[in-house]
Structure formats: structure tokens, C-alpha cells
C-alpha positions in Angstrom: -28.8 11.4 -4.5 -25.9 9.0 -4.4 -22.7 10.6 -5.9 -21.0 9.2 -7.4 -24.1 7.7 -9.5 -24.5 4.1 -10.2 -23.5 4.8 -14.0 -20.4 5.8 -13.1 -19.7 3.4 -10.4 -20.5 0.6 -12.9 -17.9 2.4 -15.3 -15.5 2.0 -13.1 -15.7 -1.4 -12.4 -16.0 -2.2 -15.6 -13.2 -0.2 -16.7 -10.6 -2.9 -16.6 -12.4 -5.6 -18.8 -11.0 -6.2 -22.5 -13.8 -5.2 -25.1 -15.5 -8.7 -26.1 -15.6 -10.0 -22.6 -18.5 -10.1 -20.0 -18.6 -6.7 -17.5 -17.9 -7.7 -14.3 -20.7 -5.6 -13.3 -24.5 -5.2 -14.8 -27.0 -4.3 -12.4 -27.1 -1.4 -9.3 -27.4 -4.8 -6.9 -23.6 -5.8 -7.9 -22.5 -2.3 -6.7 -25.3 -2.1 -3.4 -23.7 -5.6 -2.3 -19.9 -4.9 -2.6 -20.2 -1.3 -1.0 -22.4 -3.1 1.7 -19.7 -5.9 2.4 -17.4 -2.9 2.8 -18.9 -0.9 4.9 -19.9 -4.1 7.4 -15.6 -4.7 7.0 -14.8 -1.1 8.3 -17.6 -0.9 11.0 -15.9 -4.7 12.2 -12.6 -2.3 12.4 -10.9 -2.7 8.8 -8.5 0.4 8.1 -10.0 2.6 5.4 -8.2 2.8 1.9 -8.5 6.3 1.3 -7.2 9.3 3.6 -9.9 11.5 3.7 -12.2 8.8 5.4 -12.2 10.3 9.0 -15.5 12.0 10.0 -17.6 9.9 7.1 -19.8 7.0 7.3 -19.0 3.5 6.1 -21.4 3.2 3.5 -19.8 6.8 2.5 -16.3 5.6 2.4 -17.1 2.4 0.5 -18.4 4.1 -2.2 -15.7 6.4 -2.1 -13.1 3.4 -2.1 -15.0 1.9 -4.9 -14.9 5.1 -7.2 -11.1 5.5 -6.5 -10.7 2.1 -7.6 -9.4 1.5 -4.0 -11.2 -2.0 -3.9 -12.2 -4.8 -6.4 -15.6 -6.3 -7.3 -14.4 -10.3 -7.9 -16.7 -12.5 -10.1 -17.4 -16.2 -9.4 -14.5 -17.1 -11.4 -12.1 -15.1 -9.5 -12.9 -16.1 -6.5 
């Protein structure tokens, strides 16, 4: 089982966006693909946003990252 869950992933991501507007996250594919893209950036040699990173896996830390709020899920339009 993934902890943190995909609820409260999404929650997080979501946590910055004004009531009335669009999430900037709907579905568990949003969150599989930016923890992916992540991972892929600290296995090509990124630095790690969070300290207790040594020891874990990519796809472990990019989660992590993501729950902390360490990194940013960026719609179309912010790109």
C-alpha cells in the first residue's frame, strides 16, 4: 500500500487552489506521472528536496517530495 494514499496526495496538490477554480489534480494518473518524472530526475542525478532521502528509492522520495509540498504539479497553462 502506497502511503501516503492517492487521496491525500491529491489533497495536497490541490491545497493551493481558490474554491471555484479547477483542481490542478483529478485523477491517480496526474500524481503516477509527476512522481515518475521525479524519480527519472533523481536517478539522472538531481539533488533530492528532502533530507531524509539517503537510503530510499526514487519513486520513494518523489512521493515523499510531493507530500511535503517539496515539488509542484504545473497545469497546461502554467507551463
Amino acid at each position: 500500500m502506497l502511503h501516503p494514499s492517492y487521496s491525500d496526495l491529491m489533497k495536497v496538490v490541490n491545497s493551493e487552489v481558490e474554491p471555484g477554480e479547477a483542481p490542478v489534480v483529478n485523477s491517480r494518473y496526474s500524481i503516477v506521472m509527476a512522481t515518475s518524472k521525479r524519480a527519472r530526475q533523481l536517478i539522472s542525478g538531481e539533488k533530492p528536496l528532502i533530507s531524509k532521502a539517503s537510503g530510499q528509492k526514487p519513486l520513494s522520495t518523489a512521493v515523499e517530495e510531493l507530500n511535503q509540498g517539496q515539488i509542484k504539479i504545473l497545469t497546461d497553462e502554467d507551463e
